[in-house]
C-alpha positions in Angstrom: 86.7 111.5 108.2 88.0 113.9 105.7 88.0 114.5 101.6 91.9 114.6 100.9 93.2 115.6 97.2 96.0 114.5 96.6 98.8 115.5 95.0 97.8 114.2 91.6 94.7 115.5 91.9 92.9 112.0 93.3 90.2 112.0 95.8 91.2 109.9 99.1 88.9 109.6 102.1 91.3 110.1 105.5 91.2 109.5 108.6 92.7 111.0 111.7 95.9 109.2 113.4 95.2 108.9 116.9 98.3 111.1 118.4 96.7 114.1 116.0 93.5 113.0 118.0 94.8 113.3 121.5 96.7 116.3 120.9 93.4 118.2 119.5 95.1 119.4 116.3 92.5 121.5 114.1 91.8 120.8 110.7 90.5 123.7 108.9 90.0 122.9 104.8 92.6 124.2 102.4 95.4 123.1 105.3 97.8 120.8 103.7 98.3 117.6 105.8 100.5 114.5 105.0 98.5 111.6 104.9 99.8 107.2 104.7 97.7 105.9 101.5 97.5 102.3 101.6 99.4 100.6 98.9 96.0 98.1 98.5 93.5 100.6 98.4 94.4 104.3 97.3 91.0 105.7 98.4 91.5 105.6 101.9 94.4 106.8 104.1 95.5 107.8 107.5 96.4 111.4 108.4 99.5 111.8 110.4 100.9 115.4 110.0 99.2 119.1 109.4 101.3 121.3 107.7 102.1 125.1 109.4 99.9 127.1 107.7 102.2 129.7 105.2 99.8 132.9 106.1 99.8 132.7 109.9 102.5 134.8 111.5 104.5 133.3 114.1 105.1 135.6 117.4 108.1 134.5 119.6 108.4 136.7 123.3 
């Protein structure tokens, strides 16, 4: 489980979706990530994407 801020600056507690899980997608802090907030409970949520990092260069061959 993770601390997410949100964007309007709200603590959430996330959770990883399972095809992140099985693909063995790092989470580092400070990545931005898109995570489902429950519309009953805004303090928890599920996180389903990570964002490509701006400051890593990309090398094609």
């Amino acid at each position: 489980m993770f601390r997410v801020r949100l964007d309007n600056e709200a603590l959430s507690l996330g959770y990883i979706s399972g095809k992140i899980r099985r693909s063995f997608i790092r989470k580092l802090p400070r990545d931005r990530v898109k995570i489902k907030v429950s519309h009953y409970d805004s303090t928890g949520g599920r996180i389903t994407y990570r964002f490509p990092n701006k400051d890593s260069a990309v090398f094609q061959l």
